[in-house]
C-alpha positions in Angstrom: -16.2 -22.7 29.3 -16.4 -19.9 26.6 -13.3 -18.0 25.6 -13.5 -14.9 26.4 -13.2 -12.7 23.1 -10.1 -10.3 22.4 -10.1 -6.9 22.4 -10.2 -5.2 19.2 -7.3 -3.6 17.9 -8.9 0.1 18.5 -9.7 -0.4 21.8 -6.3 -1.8 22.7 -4.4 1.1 21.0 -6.3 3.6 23.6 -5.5 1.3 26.5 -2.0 1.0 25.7 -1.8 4.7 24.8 -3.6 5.8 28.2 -1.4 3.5 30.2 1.3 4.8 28.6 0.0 8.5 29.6 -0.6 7.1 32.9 2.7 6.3 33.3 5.1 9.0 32.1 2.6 11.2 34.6 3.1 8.8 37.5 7.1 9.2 37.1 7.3 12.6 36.4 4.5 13.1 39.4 6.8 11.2 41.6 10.0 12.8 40.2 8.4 16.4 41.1 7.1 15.7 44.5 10.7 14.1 45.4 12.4 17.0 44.0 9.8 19.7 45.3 10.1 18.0 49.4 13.8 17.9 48.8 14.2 21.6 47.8 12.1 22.2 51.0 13.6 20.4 53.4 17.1 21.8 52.0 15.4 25.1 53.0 14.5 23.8 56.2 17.9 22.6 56.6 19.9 26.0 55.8 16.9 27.8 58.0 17.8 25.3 61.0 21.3 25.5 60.8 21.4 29.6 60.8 19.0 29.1 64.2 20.9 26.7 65.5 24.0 28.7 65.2 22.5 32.2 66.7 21.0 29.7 69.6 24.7 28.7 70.4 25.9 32.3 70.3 22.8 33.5 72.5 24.3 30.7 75.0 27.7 31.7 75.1 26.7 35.2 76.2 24.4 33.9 78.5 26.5 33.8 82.2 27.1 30.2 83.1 26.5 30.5 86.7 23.5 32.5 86.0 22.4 29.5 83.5 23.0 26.4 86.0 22.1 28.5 89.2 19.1 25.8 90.9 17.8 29.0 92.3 16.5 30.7 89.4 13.3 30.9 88.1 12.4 27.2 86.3 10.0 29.2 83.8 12.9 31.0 82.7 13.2 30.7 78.8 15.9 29.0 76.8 19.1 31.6 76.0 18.3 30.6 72.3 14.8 31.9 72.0 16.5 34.9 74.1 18.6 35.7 70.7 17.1 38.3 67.7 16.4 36.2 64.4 14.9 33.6 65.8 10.9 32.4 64.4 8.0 31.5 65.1 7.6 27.7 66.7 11.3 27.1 66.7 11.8 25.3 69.7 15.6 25.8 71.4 16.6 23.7 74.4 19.8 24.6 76.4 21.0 21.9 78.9 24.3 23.1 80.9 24.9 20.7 83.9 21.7 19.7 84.9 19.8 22.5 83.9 17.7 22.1 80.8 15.2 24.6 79.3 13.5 24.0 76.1 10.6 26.5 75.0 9.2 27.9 71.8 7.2 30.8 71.1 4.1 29.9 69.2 1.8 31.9 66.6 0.1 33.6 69.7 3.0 35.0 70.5 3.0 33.1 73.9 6.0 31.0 75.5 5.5 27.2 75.7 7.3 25.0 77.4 8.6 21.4 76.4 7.8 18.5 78.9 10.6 16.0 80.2 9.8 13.2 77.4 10.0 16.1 74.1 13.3 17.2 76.0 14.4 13.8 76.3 14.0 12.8 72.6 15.7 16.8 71.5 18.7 15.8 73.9 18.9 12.3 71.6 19.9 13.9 68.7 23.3 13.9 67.4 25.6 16.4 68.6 27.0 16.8 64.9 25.6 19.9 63.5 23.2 17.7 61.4 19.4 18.2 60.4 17.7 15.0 62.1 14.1 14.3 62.0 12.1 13.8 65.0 8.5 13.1 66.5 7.9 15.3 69.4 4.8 14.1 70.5 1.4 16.2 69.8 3.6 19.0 68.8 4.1 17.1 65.6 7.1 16.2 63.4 10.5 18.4 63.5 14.1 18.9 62.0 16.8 19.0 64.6 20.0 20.1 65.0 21.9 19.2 68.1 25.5 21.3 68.6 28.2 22.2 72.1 29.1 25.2 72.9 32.7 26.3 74.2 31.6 26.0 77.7 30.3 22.7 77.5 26.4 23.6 77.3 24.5 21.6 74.7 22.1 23.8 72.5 19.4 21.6 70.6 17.0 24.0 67.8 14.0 22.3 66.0 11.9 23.7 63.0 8.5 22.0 62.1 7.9 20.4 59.0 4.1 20.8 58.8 4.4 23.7 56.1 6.7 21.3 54.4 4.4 18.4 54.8 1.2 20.7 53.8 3.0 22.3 50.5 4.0 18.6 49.0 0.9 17.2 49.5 -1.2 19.9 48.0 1.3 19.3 45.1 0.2 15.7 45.1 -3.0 16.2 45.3 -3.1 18.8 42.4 -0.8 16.5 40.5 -3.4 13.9 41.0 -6.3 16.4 39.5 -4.1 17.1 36.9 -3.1 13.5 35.7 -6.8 12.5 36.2 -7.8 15.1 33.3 -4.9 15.1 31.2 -5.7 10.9 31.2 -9.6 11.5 30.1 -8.3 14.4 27.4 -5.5 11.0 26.2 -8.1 8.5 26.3 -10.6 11.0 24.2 -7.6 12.5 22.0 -6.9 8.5 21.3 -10.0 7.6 20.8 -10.5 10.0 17.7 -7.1 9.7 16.1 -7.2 5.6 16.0 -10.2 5.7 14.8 -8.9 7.6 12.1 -5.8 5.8 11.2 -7.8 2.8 11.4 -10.7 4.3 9.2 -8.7 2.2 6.4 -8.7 -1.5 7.8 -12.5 -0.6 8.3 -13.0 -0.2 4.6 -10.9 -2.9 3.6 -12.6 -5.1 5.8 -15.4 -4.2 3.9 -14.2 -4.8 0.8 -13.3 -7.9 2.1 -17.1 -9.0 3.9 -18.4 -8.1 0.1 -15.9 -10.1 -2.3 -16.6 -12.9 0.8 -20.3 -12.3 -0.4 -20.0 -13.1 -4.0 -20.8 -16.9 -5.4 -17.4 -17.7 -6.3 -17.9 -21.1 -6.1 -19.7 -21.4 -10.0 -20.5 -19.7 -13.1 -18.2 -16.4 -14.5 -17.5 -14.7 -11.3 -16.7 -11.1 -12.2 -14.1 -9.8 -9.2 -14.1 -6.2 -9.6 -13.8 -5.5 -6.2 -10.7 -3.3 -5.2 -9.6 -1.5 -2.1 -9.2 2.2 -2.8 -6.7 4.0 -4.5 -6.4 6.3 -1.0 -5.6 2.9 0.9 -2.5 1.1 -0.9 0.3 3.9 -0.6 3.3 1.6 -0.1 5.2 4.1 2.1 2.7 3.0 5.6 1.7 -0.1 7.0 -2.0 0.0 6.6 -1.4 1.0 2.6 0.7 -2.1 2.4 -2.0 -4.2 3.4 -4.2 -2.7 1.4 -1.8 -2.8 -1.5 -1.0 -7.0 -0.5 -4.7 -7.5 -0.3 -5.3 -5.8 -3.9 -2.6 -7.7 -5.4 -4.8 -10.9 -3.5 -7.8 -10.3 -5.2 -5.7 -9.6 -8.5 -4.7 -13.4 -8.4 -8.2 -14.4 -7.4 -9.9 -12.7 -10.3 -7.5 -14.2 -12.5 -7.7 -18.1 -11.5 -11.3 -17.5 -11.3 -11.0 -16.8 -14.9 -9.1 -19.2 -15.6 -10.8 -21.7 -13.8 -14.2 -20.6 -15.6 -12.9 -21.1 -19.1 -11.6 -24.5 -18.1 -15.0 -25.4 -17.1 -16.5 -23.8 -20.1 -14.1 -26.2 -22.1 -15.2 -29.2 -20.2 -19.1 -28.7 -20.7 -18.8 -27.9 -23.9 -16.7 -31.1 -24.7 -19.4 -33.3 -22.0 -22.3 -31.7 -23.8 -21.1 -32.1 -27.5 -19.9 -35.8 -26.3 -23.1 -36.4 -25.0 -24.8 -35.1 -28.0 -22.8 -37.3 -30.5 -23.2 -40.5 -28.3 -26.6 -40.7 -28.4 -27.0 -41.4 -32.5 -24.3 -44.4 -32.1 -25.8 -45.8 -28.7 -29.6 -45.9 -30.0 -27.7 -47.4 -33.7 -26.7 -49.8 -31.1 -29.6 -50.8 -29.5 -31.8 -51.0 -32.4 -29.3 -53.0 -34.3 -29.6 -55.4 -31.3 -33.2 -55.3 -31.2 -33.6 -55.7 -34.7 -31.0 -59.4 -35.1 -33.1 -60.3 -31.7 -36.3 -59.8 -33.8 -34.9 -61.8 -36.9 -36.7 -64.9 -37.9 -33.1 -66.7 -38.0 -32.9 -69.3 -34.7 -30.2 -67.6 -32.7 -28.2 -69.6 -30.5 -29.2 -69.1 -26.4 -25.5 -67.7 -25.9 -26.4 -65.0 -28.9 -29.5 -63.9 -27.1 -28.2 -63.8 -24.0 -25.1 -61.5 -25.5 -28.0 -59.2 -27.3 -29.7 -58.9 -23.9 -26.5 -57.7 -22.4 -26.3 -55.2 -25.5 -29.4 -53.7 -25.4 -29.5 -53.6 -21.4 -25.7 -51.8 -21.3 -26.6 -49.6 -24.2 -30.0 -48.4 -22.7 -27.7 -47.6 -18.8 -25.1 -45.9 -21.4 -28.0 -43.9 -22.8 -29.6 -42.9 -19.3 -25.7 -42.1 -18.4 -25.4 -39.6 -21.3 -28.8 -38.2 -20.9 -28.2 -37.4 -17.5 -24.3 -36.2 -18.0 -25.9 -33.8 -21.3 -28.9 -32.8 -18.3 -26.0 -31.6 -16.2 -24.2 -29.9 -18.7 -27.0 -27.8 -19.7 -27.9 -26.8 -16.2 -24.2 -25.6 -16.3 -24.6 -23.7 -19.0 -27.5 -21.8 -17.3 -30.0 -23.2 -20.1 -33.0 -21.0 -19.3 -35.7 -23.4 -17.5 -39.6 -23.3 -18.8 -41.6 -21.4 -16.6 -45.0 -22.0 -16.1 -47.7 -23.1 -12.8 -46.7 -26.9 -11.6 -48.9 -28.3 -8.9 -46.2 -30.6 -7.1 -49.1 -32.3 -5.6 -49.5 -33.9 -8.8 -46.2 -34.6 -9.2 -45.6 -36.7 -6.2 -48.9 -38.9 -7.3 -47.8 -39.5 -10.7 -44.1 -40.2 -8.8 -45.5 -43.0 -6.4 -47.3 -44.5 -8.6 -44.0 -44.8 -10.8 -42.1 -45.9 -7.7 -44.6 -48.7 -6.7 -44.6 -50.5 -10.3 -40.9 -50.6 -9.8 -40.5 -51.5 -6.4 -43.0 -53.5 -5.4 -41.0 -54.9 -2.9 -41.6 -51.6 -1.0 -43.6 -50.2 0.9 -44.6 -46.5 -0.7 -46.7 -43.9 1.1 -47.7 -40.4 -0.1 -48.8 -37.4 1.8 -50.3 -34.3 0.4 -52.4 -31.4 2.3 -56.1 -30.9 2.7 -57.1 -29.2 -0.4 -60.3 -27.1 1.7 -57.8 -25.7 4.3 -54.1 -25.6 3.2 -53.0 -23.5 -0.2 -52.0 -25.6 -3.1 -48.6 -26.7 -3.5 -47.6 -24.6 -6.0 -44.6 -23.7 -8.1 -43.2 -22.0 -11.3 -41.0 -23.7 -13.3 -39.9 -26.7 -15.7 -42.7 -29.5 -15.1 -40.4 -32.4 -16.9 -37.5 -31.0 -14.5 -39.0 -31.0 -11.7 -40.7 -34.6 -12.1 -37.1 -35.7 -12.3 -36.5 -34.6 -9.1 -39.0 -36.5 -7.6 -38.1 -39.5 -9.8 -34.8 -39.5 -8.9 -35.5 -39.4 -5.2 -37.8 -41.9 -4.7 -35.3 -44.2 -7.2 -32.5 -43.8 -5.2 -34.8 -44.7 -2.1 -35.7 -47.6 -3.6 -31.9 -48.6 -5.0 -30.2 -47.9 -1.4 -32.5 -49.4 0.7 -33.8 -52.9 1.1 -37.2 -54.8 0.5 -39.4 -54.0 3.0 -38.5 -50.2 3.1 -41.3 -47.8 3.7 -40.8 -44.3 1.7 -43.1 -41.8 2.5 -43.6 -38.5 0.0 -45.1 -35.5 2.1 -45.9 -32.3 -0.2 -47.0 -29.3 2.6 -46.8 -24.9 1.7 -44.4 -23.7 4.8 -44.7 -20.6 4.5 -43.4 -18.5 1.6 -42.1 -22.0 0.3 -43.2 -25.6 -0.8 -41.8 -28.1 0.8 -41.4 -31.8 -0.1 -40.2 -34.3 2.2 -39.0 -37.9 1.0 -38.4 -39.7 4.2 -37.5 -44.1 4.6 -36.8 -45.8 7.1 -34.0 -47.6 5.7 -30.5 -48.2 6.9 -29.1 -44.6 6.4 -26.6 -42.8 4.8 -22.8 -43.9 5.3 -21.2 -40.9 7.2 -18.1 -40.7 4.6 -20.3 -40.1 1.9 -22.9 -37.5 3.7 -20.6 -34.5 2.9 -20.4 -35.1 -0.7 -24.0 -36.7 -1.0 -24.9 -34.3 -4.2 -21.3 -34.6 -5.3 -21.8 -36.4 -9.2 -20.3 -39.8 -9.3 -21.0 -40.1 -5.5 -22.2 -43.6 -5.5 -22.8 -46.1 -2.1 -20.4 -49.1 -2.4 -23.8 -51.3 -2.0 -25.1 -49.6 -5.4 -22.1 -50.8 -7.0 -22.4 -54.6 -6.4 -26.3 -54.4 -8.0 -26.9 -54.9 -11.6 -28.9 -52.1 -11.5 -26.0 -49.6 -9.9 -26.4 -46.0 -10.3 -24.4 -43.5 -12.1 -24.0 -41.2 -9.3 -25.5 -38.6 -11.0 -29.3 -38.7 -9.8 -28.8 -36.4 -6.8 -26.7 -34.0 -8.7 -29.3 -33.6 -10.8 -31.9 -33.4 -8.1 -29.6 -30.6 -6.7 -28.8 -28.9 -10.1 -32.6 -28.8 -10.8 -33.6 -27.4 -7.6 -30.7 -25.0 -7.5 -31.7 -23.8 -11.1 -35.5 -23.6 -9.4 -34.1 -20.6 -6.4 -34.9 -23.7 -4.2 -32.6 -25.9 -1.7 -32.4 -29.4 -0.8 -30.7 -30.5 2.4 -30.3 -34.6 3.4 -30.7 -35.5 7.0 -30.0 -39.3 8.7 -29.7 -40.4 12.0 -26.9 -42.8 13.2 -29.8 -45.6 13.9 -31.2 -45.1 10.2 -33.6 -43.4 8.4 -32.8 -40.6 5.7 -35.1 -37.5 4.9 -34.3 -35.6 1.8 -36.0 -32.1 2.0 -36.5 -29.9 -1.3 -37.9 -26.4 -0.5 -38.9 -24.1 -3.8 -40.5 -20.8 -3.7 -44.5 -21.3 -4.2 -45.9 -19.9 -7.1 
């Protein structure tokens, strides 16, 4: 299952900066609608009580017997509704004895009357001079306030809270509006000032990407490659970076250095080594040669040893002409350039091959001259007939009798491509990771006479590098290596 990928460090500065908008606007939303419905239900609360209070002095005027006479009228209204002051849907009920009335006068300006079950739930309330809320049916939600008269009578007054109710939602709902745009105006705002502050990461991660870009890896790097002056200032976080990673690339630039006159030392002692073993090694063999050559009867042992001489002398001799080859190609020696047909190459290469290793089986190749283009190249003809020398030898010194090495030479394209492909045992998977490493050798190599050095593919790879071209090496686990070399056609 893939990993979902992280947020970027822009986008999670916004989130974090609207949530934290988000927030602060939800408490103080929440803080302000409590605050606002308590102020108005004090309100409520001193505007009940004050009724309340002239309803129980209406009902201590009103006559008692008068009040509880059965006789009267039953749409007669409550005493409190009866007293000056009183507003609008404030309902009163007056119970003395068994008589109850409980009435309001609504917007209309007409009398209502309570039913027995909105009585019933006014007559519930506390006796306590206390603001209690209550449900009275259809007529909605109420603050009540139950108190006794003197003369026993029970006066009950109730003040909607729909005005209440309407004014703190309207505040929600314009708090709502409000936190809704004042979030897009954050998440905009945000948007523009990170990506300002972190306009300076961007440019040092490109100044990073381009020193990542360089071929540090050979040859004089130059590492001039610096984040700006504008980016280091010590006294922020980001110039701290960008002062660290400065300081970085300080270090870098100078072990580079360091490392490349190191190097330089060493080539120049492999080359001028090379150079000043060749004059004793071929004194060597021609001395052997020569006393081999003598008319003097040698012992067998003596011709033997000379043998030995002039067969070590002539591996020590490939050894330093390939080390001296390698040196060069160091140095950056410039490489003749001039047409090679790589067709050719790979003939005069098989051939070679086949009078060496007869025990294999050798195989070439090459396009159809009437429909494909020619294969091509500029560059070092002797160079590049090493490369095919030194493939199809170390084909023939890793694999066993019986071996069949094919050579294919095709144009792909805007390249040439040769192929050298056996079906041999393979290559060892410890040593396919440093396969054009020098002095990589297979331990089978090492228990023939006719080892090799190690250095033939890093020659091969040298050459072709020093040729713009690659070379890759693919084998399976059930055998068979392919060696692909592609150079830019001519």
């Amino acid at each position: 299952m893939r990993k979902p990928s992280r947020w970027t460090l822009r986008r999670r500065l916004v989130v974090v900066l609207v949530a934290l908008v988000a927030v602060v606007a939800l408490g103080m939303g929440a803080v302000s609608a409590l605050a606002l419905r308590g102020s108005l239900v004090t309100q409520v609360d001193e505007q009940l009580s004050a009724a309340n209070g002239r309803a129980a002095n209406a009902s201590m005027r009103f006559p008692p017997g008068e009040a509880a006479d059965p006789g009267t009228d039953d749409d007669r209204p409550s005493p409190g509704n009866l007293a000056p002051g009183q507003g609008i849907n404030t309902i009163n009920l007056f119970k003395l004895d068994d008589v109850v009335r409980a009435d309001y006068i609504d917007e209309d300006g007409q009398r209502r009357y309570l039913d027995d079950d909105q009585s019933a739930t006014l007559l519930a309330v506390p006796q306590d001079r206390q603001a209690h809320p209550v449900t009275l049916g259809d007529l909605g939600t109420y603050r009540a306030m139950s108190t006794t008269t003197g003369d026993g009578a029970i006066v009950v007054t109730a003040l909607p809270t729909t005005a209440l109710t309407s004014t703190v939602t309207r505040f929600v709902v314009v708090e709502i509006v409000v936190g809704v745009l004042a979030l897009l105006v954050a998440a905009t705002v945000g948007l523009v000032l990170v990506r300002r502050e972190l306009r300076p990461l961007d440019r040092m991660a490109a100044t990073a990407t381009r020193v990542s870009r360089l071929p540090l890896d050979r040859g004089e790097v130059v590492l001039a490659e610096r984040v700006a002056e504008q980016d280091t200032d010590p006294s922020t976080e980001v110039g701290q970076v960008g002062s660290a990673l400065n300081q970085l690339l300080g270090h870098v630039s100078a072990a580079l250095t360091a490392r490349h006159e190191s190097e330089s030392q060493v080539r120049q002692f492999v080359a001028d080594a090379s150079h000043e073993l060749r004059t004793p090694l071929a004194s060597i063999r021609g001395y052997a040669e020569l006393v081999r050559r003598s008319p003097e009867v040698l012992p067998d042992g003596a011709v033997t040893s000379l043998s030995r001489i002039e067969s070590e002398a002539a591996r020590m001799t490939g050894l330093v002409e390939d080390m001296l080859l390698l040196a060069r190609l160091d140095a950056g020696r410039t490489l003749e350039t001039e047409p090679v047909d790589l067709g050719m190459l790979a003939i005069d290469a098989v051939g070679d091959a086949h009078a060496a290793g007869r025990d294999h089986h050798w195989r070439l190749d090459l396009p159809d001259v009437e429909h494909d283009a020619e294969p091509v190249v500029v560059g070092d003809e002797h160079r590049l007939r090493q490369v095919f020398a030194n493939l199809l030898a170390n084909a023939r010194l890793h694999t066993p009798p019986g071996t069949t090495v094919t050579v294919q030479v095709r144009t792909v394209g805007p390249d040439v491509e040769v192929r050298v492909t056996d079906d041999g045992p393979g290559i060892p998977e410890e040593l396919r990771d440093r396969l054009f490493q020098r002095f990589t050798r297979g331990d089978e190599s090492r228990t023939r006479g006719t080892g090799s050095t190690g250095l033939g593919l890093a020659i091969v790879d040298a050459v072709v590098g020093a040729h713009a071209g690659t070379i890759t090496a693919d084998s399976g686990p059930d055998g068979g290596t392919t060696f692909t070399v592609r150079l830019p056609a001519a």
